[in-house]
C-alpha positions as a LaTeX table, in Angstrom:
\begin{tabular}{lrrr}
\hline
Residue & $x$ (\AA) & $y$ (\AA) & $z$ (\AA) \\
\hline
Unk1 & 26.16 & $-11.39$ & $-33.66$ \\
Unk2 & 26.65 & $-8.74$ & $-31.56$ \\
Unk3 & 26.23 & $-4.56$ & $-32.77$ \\
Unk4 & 29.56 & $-2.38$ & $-32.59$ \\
Unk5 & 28.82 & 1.08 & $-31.61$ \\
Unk6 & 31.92 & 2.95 & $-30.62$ \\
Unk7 & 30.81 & 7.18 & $-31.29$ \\
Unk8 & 29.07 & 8.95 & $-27.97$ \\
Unk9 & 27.24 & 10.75 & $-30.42$ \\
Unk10 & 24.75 & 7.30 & $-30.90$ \\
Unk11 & 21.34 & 7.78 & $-29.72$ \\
Unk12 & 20.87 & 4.62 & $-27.78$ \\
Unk13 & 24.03 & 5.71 & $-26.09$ \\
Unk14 & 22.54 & 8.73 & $-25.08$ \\
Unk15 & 19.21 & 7.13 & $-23.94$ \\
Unk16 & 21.17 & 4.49 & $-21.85$ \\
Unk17 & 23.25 & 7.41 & $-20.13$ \\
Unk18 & 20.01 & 9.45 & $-19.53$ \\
Unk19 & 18.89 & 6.09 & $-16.89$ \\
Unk20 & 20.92 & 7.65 & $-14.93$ \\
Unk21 & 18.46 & 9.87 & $-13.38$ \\
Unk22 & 15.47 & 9.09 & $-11.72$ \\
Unk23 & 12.58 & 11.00 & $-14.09$ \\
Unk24 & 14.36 & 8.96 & $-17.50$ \\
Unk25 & 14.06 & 5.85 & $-15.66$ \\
Unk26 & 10.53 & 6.43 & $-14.91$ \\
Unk27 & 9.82 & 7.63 & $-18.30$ \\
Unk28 & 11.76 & 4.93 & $-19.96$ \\
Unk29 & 10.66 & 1.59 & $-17.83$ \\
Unk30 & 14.42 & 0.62 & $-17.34$ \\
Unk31 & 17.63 & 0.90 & $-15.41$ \\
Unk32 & 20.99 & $-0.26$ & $-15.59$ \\
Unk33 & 22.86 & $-3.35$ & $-13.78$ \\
Unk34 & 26.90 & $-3.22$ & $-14.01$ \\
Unk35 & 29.22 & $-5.86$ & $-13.72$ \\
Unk36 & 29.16 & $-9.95$ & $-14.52$ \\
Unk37 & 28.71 & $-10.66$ & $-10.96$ \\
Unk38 & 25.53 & $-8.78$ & $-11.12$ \\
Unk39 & 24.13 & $-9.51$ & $-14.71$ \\
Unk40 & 24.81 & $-13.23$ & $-13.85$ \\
Unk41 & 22.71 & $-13.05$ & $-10.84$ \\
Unk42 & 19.94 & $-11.58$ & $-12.83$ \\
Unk43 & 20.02 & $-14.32$ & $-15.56$ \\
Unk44 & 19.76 & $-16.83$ & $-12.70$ \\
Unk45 & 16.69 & $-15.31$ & $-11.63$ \\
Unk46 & 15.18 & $-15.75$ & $-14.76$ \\
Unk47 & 16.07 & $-11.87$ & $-15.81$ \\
Unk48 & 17.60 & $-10.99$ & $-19.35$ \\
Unk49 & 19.03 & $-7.09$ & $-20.19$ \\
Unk50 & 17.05 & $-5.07$ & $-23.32$ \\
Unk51 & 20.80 & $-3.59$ & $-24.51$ \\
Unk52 & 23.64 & $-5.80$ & $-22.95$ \\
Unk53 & 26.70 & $-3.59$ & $-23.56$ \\
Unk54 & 30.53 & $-4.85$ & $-23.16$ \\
Unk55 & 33.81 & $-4.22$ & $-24.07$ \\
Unk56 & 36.02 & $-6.13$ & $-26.37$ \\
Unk57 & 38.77 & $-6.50$ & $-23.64$ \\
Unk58 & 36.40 & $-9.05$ & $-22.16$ \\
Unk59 & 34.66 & $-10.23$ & $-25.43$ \\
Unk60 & 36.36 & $-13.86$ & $-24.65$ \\
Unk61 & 34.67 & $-14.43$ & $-21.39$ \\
Unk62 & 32.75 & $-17.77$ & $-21.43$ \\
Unk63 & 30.78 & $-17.02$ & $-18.92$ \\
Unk64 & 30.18 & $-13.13$ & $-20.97$ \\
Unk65 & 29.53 & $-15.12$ & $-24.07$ \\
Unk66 & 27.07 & $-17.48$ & $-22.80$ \\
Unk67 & 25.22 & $-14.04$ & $-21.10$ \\
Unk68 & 25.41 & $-12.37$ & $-24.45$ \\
Unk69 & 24.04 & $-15.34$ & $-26.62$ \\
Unk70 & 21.38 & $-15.82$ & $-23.68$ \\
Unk71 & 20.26 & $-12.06$ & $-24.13$ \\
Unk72 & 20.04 & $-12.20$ & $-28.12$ \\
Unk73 & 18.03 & $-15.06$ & $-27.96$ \\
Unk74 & 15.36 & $-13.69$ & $-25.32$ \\
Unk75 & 15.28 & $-11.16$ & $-28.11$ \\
Unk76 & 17.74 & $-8.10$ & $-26.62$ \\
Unk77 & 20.60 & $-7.06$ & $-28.37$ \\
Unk78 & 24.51 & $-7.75$ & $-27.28$ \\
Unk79 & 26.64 & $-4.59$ & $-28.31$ \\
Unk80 & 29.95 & $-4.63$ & $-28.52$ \\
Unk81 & 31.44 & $-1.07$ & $-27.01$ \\
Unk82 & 34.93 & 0.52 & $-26.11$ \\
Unk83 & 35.61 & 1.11 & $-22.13$ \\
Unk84 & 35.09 & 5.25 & $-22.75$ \\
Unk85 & 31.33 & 4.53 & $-23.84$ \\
Unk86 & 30.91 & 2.23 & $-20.70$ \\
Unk87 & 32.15 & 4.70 & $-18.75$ \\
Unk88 & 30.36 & 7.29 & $-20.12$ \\
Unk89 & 27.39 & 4.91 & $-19.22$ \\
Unk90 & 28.04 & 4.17 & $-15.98$ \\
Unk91 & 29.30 & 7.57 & $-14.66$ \\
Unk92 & 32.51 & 5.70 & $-13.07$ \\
Unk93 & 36.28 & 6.20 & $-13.62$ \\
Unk94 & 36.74 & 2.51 & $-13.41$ \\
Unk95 & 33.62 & 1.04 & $-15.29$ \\
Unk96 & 33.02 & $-2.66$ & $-15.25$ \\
Unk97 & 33.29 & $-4.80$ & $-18.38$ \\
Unk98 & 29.85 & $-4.98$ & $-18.54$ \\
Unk99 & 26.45 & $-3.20$ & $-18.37$ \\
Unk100 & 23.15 & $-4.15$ & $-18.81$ \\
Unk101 & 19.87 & $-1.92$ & $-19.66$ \\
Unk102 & 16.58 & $-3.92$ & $-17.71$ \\
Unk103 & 13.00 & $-3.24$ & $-17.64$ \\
Unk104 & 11.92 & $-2.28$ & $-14.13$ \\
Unk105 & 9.92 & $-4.27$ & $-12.60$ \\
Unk106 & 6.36 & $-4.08$ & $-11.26$ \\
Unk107 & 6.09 & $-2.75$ & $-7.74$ \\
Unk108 & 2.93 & $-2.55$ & $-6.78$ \\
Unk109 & 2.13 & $-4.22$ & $-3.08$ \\
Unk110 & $-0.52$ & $-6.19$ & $-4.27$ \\
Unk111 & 1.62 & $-8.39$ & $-6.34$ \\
Unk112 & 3.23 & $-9.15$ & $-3.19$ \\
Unk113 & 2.37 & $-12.99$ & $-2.12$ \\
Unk114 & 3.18 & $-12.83$ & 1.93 \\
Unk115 & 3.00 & $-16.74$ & 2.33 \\
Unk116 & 5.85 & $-16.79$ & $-0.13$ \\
Unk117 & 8.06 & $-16.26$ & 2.76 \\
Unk118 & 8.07 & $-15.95$ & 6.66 \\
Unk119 & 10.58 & $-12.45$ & 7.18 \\
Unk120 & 9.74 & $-9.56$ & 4.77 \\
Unk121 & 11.75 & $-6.63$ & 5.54 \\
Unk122 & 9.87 & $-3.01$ & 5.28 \\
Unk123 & 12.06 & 0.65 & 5.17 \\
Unk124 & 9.71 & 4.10 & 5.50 \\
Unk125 & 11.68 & 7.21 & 3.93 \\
Unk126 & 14.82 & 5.08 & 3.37 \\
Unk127 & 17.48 & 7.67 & 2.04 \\
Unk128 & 20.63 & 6.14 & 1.33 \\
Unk129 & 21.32 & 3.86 & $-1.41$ \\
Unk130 & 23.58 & 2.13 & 0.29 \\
Unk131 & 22.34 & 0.87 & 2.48 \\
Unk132 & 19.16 & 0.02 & 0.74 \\
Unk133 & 21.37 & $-2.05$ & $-1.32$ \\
Unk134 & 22.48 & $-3.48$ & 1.78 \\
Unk135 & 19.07 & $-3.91$ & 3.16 \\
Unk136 & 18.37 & $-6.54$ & $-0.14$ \\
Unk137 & 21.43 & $-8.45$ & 0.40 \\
Unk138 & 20.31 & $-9.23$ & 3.86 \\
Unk139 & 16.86 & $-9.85$ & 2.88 \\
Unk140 & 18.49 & $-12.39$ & 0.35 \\
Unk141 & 20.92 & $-14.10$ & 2.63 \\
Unk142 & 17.85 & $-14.56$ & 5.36 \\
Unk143 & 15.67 & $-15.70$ & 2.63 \\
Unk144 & 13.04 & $-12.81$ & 3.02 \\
Unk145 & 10.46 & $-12.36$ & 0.58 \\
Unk146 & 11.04 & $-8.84$ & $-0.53$ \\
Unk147 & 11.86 & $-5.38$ & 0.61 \\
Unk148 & 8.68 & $-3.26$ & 0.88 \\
Unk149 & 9.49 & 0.56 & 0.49 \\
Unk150 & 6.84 & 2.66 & 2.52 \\
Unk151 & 6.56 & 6.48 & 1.65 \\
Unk152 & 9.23 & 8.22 & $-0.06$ \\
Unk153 & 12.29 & 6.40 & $-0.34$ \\
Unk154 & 15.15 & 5.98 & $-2.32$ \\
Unk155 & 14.94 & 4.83 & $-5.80$ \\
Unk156 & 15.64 & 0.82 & $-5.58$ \\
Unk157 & 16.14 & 1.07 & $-9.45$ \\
Unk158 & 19.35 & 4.05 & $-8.99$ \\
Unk159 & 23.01 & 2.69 & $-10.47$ \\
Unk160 & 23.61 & 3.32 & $-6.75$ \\
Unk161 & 21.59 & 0.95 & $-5.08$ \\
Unk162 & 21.74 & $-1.36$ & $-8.24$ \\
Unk163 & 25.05 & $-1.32$ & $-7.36$ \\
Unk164 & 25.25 & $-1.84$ & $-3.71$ \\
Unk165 & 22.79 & $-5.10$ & $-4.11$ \\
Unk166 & 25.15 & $-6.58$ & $-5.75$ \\
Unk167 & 22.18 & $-8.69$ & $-7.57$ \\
Unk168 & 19.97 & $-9.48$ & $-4.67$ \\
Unk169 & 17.94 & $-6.66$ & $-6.63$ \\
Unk170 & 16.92 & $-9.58$ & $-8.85$ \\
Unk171 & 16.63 & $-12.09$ & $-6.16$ \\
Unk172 & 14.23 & $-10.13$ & $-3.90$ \\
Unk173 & 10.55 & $-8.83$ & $-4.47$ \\
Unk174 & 10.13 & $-4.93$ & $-4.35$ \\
Unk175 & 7.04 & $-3.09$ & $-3.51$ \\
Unk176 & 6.13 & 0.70 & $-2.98$ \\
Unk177 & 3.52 & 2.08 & $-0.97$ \\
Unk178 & 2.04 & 4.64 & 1.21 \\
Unk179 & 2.08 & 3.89 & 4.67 \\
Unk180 & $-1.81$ & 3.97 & 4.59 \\
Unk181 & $-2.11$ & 2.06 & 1.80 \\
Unk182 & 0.57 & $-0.97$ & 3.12 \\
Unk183 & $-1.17$ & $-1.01$ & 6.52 \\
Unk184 & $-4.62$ & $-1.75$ & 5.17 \\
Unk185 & $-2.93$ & $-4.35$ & 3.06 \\
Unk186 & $-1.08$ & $-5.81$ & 6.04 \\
Unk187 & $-4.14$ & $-6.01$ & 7.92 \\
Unk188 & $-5.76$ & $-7.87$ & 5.50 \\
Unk189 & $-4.09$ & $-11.06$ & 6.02 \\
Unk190 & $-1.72$ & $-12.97$ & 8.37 \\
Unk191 & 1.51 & $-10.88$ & 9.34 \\
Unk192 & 3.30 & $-9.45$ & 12.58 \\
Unk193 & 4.55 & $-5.88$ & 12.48 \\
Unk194 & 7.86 & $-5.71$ & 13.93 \\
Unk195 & 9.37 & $-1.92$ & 14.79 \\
Unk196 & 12.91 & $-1.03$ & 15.16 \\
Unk197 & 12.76 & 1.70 & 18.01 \\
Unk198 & 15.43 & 3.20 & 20.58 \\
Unk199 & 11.88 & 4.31 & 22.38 \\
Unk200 & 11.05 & 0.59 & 22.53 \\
Unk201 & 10.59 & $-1.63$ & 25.85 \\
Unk202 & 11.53 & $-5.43$ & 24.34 \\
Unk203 & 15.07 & $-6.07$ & 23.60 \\
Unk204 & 14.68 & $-8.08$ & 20.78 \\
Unk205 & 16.85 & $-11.01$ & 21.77 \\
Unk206 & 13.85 & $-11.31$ & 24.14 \\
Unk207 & 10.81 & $-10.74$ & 22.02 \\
Unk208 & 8.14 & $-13.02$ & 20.76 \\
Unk209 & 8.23 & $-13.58$ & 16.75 \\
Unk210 & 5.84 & $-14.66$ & 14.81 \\
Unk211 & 5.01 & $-15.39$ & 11.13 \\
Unk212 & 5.34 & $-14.17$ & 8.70 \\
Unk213 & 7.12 & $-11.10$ & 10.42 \\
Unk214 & 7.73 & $-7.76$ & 8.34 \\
Unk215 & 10.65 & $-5.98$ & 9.75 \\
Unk216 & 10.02 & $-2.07$ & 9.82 \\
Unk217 & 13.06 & 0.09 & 9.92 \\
Unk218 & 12.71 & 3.84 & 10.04 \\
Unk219 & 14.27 & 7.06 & 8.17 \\
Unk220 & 18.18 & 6.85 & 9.04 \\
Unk221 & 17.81 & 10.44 & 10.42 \\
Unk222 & 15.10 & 10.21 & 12.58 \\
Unk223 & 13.84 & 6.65 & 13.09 \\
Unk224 & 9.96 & 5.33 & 12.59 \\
Unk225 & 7.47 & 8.51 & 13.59 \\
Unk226 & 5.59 & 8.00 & 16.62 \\
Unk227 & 1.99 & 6.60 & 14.72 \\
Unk228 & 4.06 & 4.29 & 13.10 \\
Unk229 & 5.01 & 3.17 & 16.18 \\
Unk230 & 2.10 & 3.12 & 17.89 \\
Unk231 & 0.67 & 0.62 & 14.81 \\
Unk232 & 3.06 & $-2.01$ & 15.30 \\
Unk233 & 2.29 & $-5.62$ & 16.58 \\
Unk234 & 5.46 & $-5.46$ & 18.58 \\
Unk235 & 8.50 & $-2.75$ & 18.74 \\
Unk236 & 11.88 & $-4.18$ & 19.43 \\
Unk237 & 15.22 & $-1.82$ & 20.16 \\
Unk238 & 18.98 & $-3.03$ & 19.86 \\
Unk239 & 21.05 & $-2.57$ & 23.32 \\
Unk240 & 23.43 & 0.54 & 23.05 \\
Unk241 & 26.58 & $-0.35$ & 24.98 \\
Unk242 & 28.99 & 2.65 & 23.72 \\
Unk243 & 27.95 & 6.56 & 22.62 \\
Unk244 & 26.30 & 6.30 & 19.90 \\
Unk245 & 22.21 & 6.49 & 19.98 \\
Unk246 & 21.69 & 4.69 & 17.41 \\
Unk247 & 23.09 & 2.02 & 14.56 \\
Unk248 & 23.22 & 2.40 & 10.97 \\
Unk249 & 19.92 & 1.22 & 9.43 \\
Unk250 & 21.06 & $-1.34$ & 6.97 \\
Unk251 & 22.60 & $-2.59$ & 10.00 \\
Unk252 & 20.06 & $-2.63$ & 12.71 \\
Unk253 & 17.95 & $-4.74$ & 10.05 \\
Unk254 & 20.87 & $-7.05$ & 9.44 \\
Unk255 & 20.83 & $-7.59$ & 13.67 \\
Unk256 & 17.22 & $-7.77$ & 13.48 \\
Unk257 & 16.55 & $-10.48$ & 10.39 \\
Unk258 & 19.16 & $-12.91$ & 11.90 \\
Unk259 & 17.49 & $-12.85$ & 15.11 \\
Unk260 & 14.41 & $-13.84$ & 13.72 \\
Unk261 & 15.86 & $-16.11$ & 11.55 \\
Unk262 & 17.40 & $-18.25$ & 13.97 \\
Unk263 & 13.86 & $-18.07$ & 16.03 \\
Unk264 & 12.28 & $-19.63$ & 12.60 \\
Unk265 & 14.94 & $-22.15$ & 13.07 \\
\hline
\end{tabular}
């Protein structure tokens, strides 16, 4: 049976709400997933919430219900809120009937398996959350392994870019590294370095892939720096019919993935 807890003033209400920024999360070992869309997508990936919190204006959901009894059993807890606590939660006016608290996930590079797939997509100094939200959908709907983070990026594990998955975050394997350390561990094995560059001589409807291929997008400012460049197998650019210099980089890796994909074909 569910928990009712209806007063802000409750302290797992107040720890929840605190995931919100990036230091709690790290302290904590979660984040939060809204929405039924998104939870759903994480129970058919084999991933449960901690704290599954919902409101009782969609209590009779069957497809809610079955989450909720699937959560209590795994051994979270299903809590039964009002729509100002989820709200409160989720920092949005229009919160979704739903929330769930997760553990994060390990995201170290050496749990990453490279035969596992033949595209991985990589982002150095990724800003946006957006559009690294974006970046996992289109590593799920190419069926890429995983999105490897280089340098400082963007949390992955933000309500933002939780958000903006919309639940490839559970479908896709995450990594973090340095750029030193992820080059010594691509070197290690089989893999072709593929850079996104505007400074780049290949169009990549022309290029030669190979597998597996890791995509490597730059910062959406200022693009790959030159030594990362310089250390790729093969650098690729996009052809740049209007004014604009450059594409979006959630984009320009959607172009890119497809391309290889249909060379995999």
């Amino acid at each position: 049976m569910p928990r009712e807890i209806t007063a802000f003033s409750n302290p797992l209400v107040k720890r929840v709400r605190s995931l919100r920024d990036k230091r709690h999360r790290r302290e904590e070992g979660k984040f939060i997933a809204e929405g039924l869309r998104i939870l759903t997508e994480a129970q058919e990936s084999g991933r449960l919430p901690r704290h599954l919190f919902y409101a009782a204006e969609g209590a009779g959901h069957a497809r809610l219900q079955a989450l909720a009894a699937a959560t209590e059993a795994a051994g979270g807890e299903a809590i039964l809120t009002t729509e100002d606590i989820l709200h409160k939660l989720s920092g949005k006016d229009n919160p979704q009937a739903v929330l769930g608290v997760f553990e994060a996930f390990d995201t170290a590079l050496e749990r990453i398996d490279r035969s596992a797939a033949s595209i991985w997509i990589v982002a150095q100094s990724l800003r946006d959350p957006g559009n690294l939200g974006t970046i996992l959908r289109t590593g799920d709907a190419v069926g890429a392994g995983g999105l490897i983070l280089v340098d400082e990026c963007v949390d992955p594990f933000s309500v933002e870019a939780v958000r903006a998955s919309m639940g490839a975050l559970f479908t896709q394997a995450i990594a973090q590294a340095t750029w030193t350390d992820f080059l010594r561990w691509l070197r290690s094995g089989p893999g072709q370095l593929v850079g996104l560059s505007l400074r780049a001589d290949a169009d990549y409807r022309a290029a030669d892939y190979r597998t597996p291929a890791f995509l490597l997008v730059g910062n959406e400012a200022r693009g790959l720096p030159p030594e990362y460049e310089t250390a790729c197998d093969l650098r690729v650019k996009l052809p740049m019919r209007g004014r604009a210099d450059s594409l979006n980089a959630a984009v320009a890796t959607a172009v890119l993935a497809y391309e290889v994909l249909a060379r995999q074909a």
